[in-house]
Every structure is written in structure tokens, then in C-alpha cells.
C-alpha positions as CSV (number, residue, x, y, z in Angstrom):
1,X,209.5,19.3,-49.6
2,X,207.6,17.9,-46.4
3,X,204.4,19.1,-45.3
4,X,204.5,20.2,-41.2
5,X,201.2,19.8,-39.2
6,X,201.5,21.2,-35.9
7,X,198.4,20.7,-32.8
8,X,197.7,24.3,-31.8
9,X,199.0,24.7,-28.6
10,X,199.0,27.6,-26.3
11,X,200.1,31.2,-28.0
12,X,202.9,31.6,-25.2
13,X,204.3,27.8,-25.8
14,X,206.9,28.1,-28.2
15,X,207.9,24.9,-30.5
16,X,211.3,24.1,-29.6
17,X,211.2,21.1,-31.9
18,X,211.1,23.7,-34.7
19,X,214.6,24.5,-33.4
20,X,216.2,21.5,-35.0
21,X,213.0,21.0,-37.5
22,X,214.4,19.1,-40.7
23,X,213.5,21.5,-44.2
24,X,212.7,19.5,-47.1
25,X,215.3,20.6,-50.3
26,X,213.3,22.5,-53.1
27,X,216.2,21.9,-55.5
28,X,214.9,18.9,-57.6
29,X,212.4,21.2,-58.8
30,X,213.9,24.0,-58.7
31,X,216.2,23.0,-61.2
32,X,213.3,21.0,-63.5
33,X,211.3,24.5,-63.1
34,X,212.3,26.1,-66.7
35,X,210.6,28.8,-68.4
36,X,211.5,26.7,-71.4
37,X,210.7,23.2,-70.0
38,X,207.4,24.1,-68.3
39,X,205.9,21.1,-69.5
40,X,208.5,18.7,-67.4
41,X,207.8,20.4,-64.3
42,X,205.4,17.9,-63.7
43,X,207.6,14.7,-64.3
44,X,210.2,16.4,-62.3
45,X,207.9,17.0,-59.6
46,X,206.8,13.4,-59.8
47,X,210.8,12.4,-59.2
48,X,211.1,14.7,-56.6
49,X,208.6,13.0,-54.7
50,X,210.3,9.4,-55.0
51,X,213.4,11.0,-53.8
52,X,211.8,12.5,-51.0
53,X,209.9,9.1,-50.0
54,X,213.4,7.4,-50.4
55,X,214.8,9.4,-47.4
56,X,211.8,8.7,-45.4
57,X,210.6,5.9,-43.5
58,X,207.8,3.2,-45.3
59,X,205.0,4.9,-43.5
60,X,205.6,8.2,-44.0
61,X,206.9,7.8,-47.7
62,X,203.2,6.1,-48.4
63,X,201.5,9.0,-46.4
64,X,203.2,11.7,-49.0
65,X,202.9,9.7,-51.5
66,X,198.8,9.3,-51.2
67,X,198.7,12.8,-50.1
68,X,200.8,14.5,-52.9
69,X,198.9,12.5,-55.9
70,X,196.2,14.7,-57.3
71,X,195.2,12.5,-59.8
72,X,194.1,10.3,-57.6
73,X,191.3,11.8,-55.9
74,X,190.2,8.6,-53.4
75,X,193.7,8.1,-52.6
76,X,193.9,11.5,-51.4
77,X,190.5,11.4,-49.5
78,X,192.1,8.1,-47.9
79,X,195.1,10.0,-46.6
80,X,193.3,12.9,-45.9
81,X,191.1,11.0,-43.7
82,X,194.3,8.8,-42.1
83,X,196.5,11.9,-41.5
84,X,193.5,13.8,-39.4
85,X,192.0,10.5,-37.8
86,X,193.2,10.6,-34.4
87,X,190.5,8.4,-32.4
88,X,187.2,9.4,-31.3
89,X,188.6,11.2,-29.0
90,X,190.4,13.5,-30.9
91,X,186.8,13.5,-32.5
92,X,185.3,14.8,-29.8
93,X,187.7,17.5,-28.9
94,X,187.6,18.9,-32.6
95,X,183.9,19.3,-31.8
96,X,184.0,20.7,-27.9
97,X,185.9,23.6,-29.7
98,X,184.0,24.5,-32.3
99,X,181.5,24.7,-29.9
100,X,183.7,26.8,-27.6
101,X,185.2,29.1,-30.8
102,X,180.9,29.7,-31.7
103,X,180.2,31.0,-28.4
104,X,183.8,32.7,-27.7
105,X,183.0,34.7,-31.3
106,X,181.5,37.7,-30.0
107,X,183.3,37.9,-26.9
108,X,186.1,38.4,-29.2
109,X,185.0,40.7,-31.2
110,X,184.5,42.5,-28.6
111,X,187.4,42.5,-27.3
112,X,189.5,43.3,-30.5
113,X,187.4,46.4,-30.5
114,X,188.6,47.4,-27.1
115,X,192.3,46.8,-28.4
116,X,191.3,48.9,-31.2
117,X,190.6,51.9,-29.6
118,X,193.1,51.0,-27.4
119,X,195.9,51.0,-29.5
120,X,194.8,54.0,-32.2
121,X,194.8,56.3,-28.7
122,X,198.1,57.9,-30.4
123,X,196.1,58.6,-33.3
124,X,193.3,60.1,-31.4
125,X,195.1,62.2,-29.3
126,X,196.6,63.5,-31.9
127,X,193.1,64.5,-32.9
128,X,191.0,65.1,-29.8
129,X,192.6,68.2,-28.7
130,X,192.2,70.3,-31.7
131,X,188.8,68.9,-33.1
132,X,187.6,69.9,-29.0
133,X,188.6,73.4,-29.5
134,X,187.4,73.5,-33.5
135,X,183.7,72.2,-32.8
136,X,183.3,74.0,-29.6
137,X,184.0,77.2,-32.1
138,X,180.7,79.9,-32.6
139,X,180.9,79.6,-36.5
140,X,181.3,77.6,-40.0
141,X,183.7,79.8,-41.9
142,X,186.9,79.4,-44.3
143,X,189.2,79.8,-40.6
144,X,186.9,76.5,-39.8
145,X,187.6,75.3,-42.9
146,X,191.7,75.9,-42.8
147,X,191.8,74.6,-39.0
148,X,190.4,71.3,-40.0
149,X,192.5,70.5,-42.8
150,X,196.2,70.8,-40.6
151,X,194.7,68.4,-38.0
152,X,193.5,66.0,-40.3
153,X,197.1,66.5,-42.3
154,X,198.9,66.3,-39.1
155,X,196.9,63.0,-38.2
156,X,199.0,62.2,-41.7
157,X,195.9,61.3,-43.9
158,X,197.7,63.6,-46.6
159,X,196.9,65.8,-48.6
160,X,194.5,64.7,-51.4
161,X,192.7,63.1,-48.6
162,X,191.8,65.7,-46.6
163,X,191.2,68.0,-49.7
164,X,188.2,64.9,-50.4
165,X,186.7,64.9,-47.2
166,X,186.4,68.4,-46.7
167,X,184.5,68.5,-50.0
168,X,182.2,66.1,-48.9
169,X,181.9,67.9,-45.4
170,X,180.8,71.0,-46.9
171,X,178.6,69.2,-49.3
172,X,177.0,67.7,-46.7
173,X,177.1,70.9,-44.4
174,X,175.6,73.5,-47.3
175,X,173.3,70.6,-47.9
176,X,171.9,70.0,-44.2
177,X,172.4,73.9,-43.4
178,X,174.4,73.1,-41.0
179,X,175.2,76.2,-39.0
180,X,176.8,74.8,-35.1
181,X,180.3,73.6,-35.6
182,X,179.7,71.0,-32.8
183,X,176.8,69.5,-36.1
184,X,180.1,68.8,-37.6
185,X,181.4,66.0,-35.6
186,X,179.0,63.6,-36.6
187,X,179.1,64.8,-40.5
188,X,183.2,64.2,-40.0
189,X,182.8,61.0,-38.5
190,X,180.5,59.9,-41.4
191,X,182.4,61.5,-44.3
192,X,185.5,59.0,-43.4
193,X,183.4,56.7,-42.5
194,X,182.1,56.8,-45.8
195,X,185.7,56.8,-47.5
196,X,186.7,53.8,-46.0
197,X,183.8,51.2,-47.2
198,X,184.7,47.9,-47.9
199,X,183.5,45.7,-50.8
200,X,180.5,43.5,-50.5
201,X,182.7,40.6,-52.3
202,X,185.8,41.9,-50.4
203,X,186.3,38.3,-48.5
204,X,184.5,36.2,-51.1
205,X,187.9,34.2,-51.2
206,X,186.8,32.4,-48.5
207,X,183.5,30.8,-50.0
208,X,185.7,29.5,-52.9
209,X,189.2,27.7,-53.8
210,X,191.6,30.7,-53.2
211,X,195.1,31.2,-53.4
212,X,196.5,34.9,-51.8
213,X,199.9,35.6,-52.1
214,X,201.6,37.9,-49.5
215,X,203.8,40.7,-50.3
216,X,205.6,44.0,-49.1
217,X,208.9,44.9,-47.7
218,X,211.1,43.1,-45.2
219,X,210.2,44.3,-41.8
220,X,206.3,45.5,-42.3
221,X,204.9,42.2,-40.3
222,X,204.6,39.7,-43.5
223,X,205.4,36.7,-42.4
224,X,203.7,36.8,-39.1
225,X,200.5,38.7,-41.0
226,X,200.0,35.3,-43.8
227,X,200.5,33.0,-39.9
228,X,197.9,35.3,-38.4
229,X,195.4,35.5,-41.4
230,X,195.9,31.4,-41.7
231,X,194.9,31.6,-37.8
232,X,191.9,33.7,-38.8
233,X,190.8,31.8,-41.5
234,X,191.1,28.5,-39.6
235,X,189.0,29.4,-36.5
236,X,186.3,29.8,-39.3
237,X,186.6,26.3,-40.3
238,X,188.7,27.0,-43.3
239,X,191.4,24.2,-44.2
240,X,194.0,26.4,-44.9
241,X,197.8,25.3,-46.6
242,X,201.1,27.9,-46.0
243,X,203.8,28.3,-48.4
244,X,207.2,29.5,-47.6
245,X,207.7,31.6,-50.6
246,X,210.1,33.9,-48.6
247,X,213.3,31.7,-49.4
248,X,215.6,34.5,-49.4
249,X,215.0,36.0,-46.1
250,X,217.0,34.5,-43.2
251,X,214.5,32.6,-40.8
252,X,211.8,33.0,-43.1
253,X,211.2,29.8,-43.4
254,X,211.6,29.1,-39.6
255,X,209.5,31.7,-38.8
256,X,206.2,31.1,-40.8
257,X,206.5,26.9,-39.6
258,X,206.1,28.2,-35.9
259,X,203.1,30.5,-36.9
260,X,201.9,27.3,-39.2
261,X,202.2,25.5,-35.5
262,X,200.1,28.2,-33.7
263,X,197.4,28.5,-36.2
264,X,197.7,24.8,-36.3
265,X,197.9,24.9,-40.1
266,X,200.1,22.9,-42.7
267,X,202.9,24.3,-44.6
268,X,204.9,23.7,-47.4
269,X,208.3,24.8,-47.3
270,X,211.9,24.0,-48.7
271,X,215.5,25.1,-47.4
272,X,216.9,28.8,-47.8
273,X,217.7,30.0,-51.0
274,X,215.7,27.4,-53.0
275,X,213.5,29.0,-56.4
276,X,210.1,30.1,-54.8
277,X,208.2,29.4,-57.6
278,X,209.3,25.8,-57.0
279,X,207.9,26.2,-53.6
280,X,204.5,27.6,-54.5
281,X,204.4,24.8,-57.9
282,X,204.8,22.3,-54.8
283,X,202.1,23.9,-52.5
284,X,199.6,24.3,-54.9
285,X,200.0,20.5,-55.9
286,X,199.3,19.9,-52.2
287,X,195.9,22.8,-51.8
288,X,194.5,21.0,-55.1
289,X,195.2,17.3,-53.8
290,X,194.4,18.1,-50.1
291,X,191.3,20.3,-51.6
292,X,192.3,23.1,-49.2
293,X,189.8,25.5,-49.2
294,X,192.7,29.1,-49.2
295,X,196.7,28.8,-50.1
296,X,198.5,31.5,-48.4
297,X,201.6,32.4,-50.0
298,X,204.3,34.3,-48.2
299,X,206.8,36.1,-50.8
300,X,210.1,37.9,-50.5
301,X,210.0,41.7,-50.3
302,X,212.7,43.8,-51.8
303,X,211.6,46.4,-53.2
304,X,214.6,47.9,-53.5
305,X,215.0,45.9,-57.0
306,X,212.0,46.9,-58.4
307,X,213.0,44.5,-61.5
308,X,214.1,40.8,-59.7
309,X,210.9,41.4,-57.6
310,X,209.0,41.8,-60.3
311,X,209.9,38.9,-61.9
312,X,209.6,36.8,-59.2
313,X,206.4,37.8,-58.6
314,X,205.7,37.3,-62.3
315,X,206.9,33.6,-62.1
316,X,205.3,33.0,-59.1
317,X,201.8,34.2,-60.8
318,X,202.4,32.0,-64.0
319,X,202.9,29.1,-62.0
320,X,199.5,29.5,-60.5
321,X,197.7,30.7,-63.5
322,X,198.7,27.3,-65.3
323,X,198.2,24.8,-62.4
324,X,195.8,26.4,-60.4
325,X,193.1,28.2,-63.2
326,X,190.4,27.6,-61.1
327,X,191.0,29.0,-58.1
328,X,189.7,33.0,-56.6
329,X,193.2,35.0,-56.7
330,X,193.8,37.3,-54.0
331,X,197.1,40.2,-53.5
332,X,197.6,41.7,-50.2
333,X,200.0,44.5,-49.6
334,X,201.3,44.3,-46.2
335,X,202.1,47.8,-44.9
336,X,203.6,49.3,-41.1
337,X,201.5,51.5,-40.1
338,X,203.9,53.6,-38.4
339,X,205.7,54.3,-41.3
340,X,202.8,56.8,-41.6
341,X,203.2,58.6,-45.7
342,X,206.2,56.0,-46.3
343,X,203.8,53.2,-46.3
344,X,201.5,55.0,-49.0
345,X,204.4,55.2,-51.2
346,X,205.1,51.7,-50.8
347,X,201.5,50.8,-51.4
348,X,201.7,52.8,-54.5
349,X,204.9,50.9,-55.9
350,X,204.1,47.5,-55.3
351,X,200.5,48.4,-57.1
352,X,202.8,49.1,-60.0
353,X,204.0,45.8,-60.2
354,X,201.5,43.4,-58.7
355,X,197.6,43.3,-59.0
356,X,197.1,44.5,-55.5
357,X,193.6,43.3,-54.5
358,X,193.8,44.1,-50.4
359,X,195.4,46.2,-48.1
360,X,196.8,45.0,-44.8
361,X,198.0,47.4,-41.8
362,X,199.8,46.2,-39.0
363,X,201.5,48.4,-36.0
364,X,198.2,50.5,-35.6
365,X,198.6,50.0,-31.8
366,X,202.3,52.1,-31.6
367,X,201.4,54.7,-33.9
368,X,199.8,58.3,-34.2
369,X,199.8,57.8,-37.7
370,X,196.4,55.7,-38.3
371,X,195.6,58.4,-40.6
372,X,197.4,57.0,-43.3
373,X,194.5,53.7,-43.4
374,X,192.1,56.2,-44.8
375,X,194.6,57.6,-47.1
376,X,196.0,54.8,-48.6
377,X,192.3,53.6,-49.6
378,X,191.3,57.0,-51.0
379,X,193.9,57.3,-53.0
380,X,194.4,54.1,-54.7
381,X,191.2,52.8,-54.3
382,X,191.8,49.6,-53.0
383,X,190.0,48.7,-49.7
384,X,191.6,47.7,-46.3
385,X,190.9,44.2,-45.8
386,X,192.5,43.7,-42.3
387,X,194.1,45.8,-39.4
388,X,196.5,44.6,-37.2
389,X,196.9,46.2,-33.3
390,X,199.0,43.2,-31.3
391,X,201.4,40.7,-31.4
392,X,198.6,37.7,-30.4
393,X,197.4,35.5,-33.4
394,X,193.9,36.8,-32.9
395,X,195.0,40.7,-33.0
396,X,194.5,40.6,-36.3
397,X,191.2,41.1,-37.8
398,X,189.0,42.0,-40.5
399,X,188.6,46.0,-40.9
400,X,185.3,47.1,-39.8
401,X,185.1,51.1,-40.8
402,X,182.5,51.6,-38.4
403,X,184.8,50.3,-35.5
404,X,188.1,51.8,-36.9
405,X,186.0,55.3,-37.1
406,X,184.7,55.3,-34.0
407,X,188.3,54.3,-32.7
408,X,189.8,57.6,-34.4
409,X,187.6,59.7,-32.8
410,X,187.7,60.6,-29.2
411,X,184.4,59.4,-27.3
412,X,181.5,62.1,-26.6
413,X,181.6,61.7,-23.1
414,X,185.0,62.3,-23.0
415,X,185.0,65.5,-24.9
């Protein structure tokens, strides 16, 4: 296995050397990788590498040699230090943009907010018609009460959902003696606002060694969601390491090295159908000796097979519970967000067989189902970590309830 490094260059530049890029072969460890000869994983690993150096050049087989030997800490430093030094130059760039990325920060906040509530409009159109007729209603009565719950049904946030924030609006109502439906708006707005908190430690993976691994079905955004997360993570300052876990998937592999380019993030990786848990043994080697600060681990998704993904998942997990004890352990869930109640259900199996610690949601911008974000936390109690609305690397960003909330609902002044 090889690591890539790619130089971020522009989002619309597409690597074509990753057309003809050369995959490193997993198999030497795949094969040593035994449930019964866990304790020769490492000495296989160690063969691996001189195989691996044999096929490259001097240079390079010394680089991967320095880099992959984590008991060696100064070595590792050394390499560490050779593979970024680039010149003073290169020096100087690194700094003119972190300087540029501190004072582009807002600015881009700012503008994923405007893509937000650009891309949930289906989902608040979907809204804004009948919640202008409901609160511009004379009374508060059981008809109020009935008319509320379809929209917020039809906006798909389900059943048990809806049947928790109407509790809490009529709390709040009775409470307030609230007697103007037009009083309810705000009440709404802050009930849901109010189901869809987030954690204070929901991101304290990035203050400490973490490794997240990556699952859901085939199709939900997976792949591109671990490249856009590393992206994230980097622009922060993070030194973040990819692993092609996803061995099974044609042009897995292929596709997380060209989002490993664009983040401009390394990645560990090995050819189609090689044993993932080979892969991941391999990356975590690398985050430990290259002390990267987050491992992101893409995995199949078949959920189909309940059973083979299980216990893939399951060898995946004891490979990192015995070489990596130390470090934070994150499990995202990567769900389509126009898949609407389908993607609840899916959140629901794959909490069955993984410890799900994080929900992401892609698609919200070509849906009128964003509904389903506040259903899937209510009901499984397991907050939204990140929403995606956009292809772009940097269309992917922490949830903010405040912002999603505000996105949902159609503006005042436009009422």
C-alpha cells in the first residue's frame, strides 16, 4: 500500500494522473490478517513493507520506510519533516493561506447559509403555503391542532415526530397563554429548534487522536462525504489521513484518491477486492506513525446482507480497538436526504449493527423532504453532525439548528 499526497488544486481541475494512478496490492496482509494469527499481523505487515520498497525506487523505498516505522518516533519526525519540506517558499505559501482561509472563514459561512436556504426551498415550500393560511387563522383549537400535524407529516418529519412537537407546542402555548395563532410561529420555530440540538462534545474528535469510520448504503454520497469532511477538517488545520476501506465497490478506490487530491489530504489505499480490514490495519500504522490528528475511514455499504456487513464492520472495529486503543472513536451514518422516511429506516438498521455516533445528510438541496433531519434525530436520538446542500468540497458543513431552522421556515417578510 502507497500513501498518495496530492497539492490542492482548483475544485474544477480534475487529476488525470489519477487516471493511470498505480494502487498499492493489500494482499500481503490481507492474507497474514487472521482472526487466529492476530499476533503476526505485525511481522507480516513489516514484510509487506520490504516488498513494497523492493518495487520502488531507493528514494522512495527509504521515504516509506521512515514514514511507516512507528516505533521509531525521530525517524518518523525526519520523514515527516522531508516529505512536507518544500523550500521556503512553499513555506511561505502554506502561511499566505492560512491567512487567507482566517479571513475567508466568515465569508463562508455566510455563504453556506445562503445555499442552505437556498437549497431546503423545496422543503419550505412545501411548508409556507399551509403554515400562511394556519397562523393567519382567528383561533387555537383541536382543527389548529389537526391542520398542523398533516403539513408537518407531509413535510415527511413522521409521525412520532410531529406527535412530540405538537406536545411541546401546546405545552408551551397553554403555558404562555397563547391565544393569536400568528404567536405560534415563533413557538414552532423554537420547539424544532429545540429537537434538533447538538451535543456540546459533538465534534470533540477533533481536539484529540480520532479515527471515524464512514458507513451507509452505496449511492447515499459516502465516498465523496469522508473527501468532503477530510476537506473540512483540513481547512481547520487538521492533518488528516484517508482510507479506502470501500474495496468492494467499483471505483471506490479511484474515487476517494481524487477527493484525497482536492482536500489535499493523504490516503491509504490498496487494489479492488483486497480485505479492508487489511487496509484500515495499514492506515492506522500510518495515522499513529505520521501522528495524524483524524483517520477517516470509508467502508463498503451493503446493507442488503445485514450479516457480511456486520462482520466486516466488526473486523474492521477489532482491528482498531487493538492497534489504535488510544484514539476518540467516531460512527457516521451517511444518509440521502431525498430518500425522505427510507433514509430513517436505514438510519435505524445500521444503528443495529454499528455504534452510530453521528448522522450525516447529503442531497438537502434537491429535496422537499428535509423534514426527515429532524426526524431521524428525534427518534433515535443521535444528533446531526453535518448537512450537505452541493457538489463543491466546501458544501458540506457542520449542522447549525439555528441556521437549518430558520432555512425550513419561510422568511417573515415574505409571508
Amino acid at each position: 500500500m502507497f500513501f498518495w499526497r496530492k497539492k490542492k488544486k482548483p475544485e474544477e481541475e480534475l487529476p488525470e494522473e489519477l487516471q493511470d494512478a498505480e494502487v498499492g496490492s493489500g494482499d500481503a496482509v490481507s492474507e497474514a490478517y487472521d482472526e487466529e494469527t492476530a499476533g503476526d499481523a505485525v511481522s507480516a505487515f513489516e514484510g509487506f513493507k520490504s516488498e513494497a520498497s523492493a518495487e520502488a525506487t531507493p528514494d522512495e523505498s527509504a521515504d516509506a520506510e521512515a514514514a511507516y516505522d512507528a516505533e521509531a518516533a525521530d525517524n518518523a519526525d525526519n520523514a515527516e519533516d522531508a516529505y512536507d519540506a518544500g523550500g521556503d517558499d512553499d513555506a511561505e505559501v502554506a502561511d499566505d493561506a492560512d491567512n487567507a482561509q482566517d479571513e475567508e472563514e466568515p465569508v463562508k459561512k455566510k455563504g453556506f447559509f445562503k445555499r442552505l436556504f437556498a437549497g431546503m426551498s423545496k422543503t419550505r415550500s412545501s411548508l409556507a403555503d399551509g403554515l400562511r393560511s394556519l397562523f393567519g387563522g382567528s383561533r387555537i383549537d383541536d382543527d389548529f391542532y389537526e391542520e398542523l400535524e398533516e403539513i408537518l407529516i407531509m413535510a415527511d418529519l413522521g409521525v412520532t415526530t410531529t406527535e412530540g412537537i405538537l406536545e411541546g407546542l401546546r405545552a408551551k402555548v397553554k403555558e404562555q397563554h397563547i391565544k393569536e395563532p400568528a404567536e405560534c410561529r415563533q413557538l414552532l420555530m423554537d420547539t424544532i429548534r429545540e429537537q434538533m440540538a447538538v451535543p456540546e462534545d459533538a465534534y470533540e474528535f477533533e481536539n484529540k487522536p480520532s479515527v471515524i469510520l464512514m458507513v451507509g448504503v452505496n449511492g447515499v454520497g459516502k465516498t465523496t462525504t469522508a473527501g468532503k469532511i477530510a476537506g473540512s477538517l483540513k481547512a481547520d488545520g487538521k492533518r488528516v489521513l484517508l482510507a479506502a476501506a470501500d474495496t468492494f465497490r467499483a471505483a471506490a478506490t479511484e474515487q476517494l484518491v481524487e477527493w484525497s487530491h482536492r482536500a489535499g489530504c493523504e490516503i491509504i489505499a490498496a487494489k479492488e477486492g483486497a480485505d479492508p480490514a487489511a487496509v484500515v490495519f495499514d492506515a492506522v500504522t500510518a495515522a499513529k506513525a505520521r501522528k495524524a490528528d483524524v483517520l477517516i475511514c470509508d467502508t463498503a455499504g451493503r446493507l442488503h446482507n445485514k450479516k457480511n456487513l456486520m462482520d466486516e464492520l466488526g473486523k474492521i472495529n477489532r482491528v482498531i480497538d487493538r492497534e489504535y486503543p488510544d484514539a476518540h472513536r467516531e460512527t457516521f451514518v451517511v444518509l440521502d436526504g431525498t430518500t425522505g422516511q427510507n433514509a430513517l429506516v436505514q438510519a435505524r438498521e445500521f444503528n443495529e449493527i454499528a455504534d452510530i455516533t453521528g448522522i450525516v445528510i447529503t442531497k438537502l438541496d434537491g429535496t422537499a423532504k428535509g423534514g426527515i433531519a429532524i426526524a431521524i434525530q428525534k427518534e433515535l436520538g443521535i444528533p446531526v453532525k453535518y448537512i450537505g446542500v452541493g457538489e463543491k468540497i466546501d458544501d458540506m458543513q457542520k449542522f447549525d439548528p439555528d441556521a437549518f431552522v430558520e432555512a425550513l421556515f419561510e422568511p417573515v417578510g415574505e409571508e
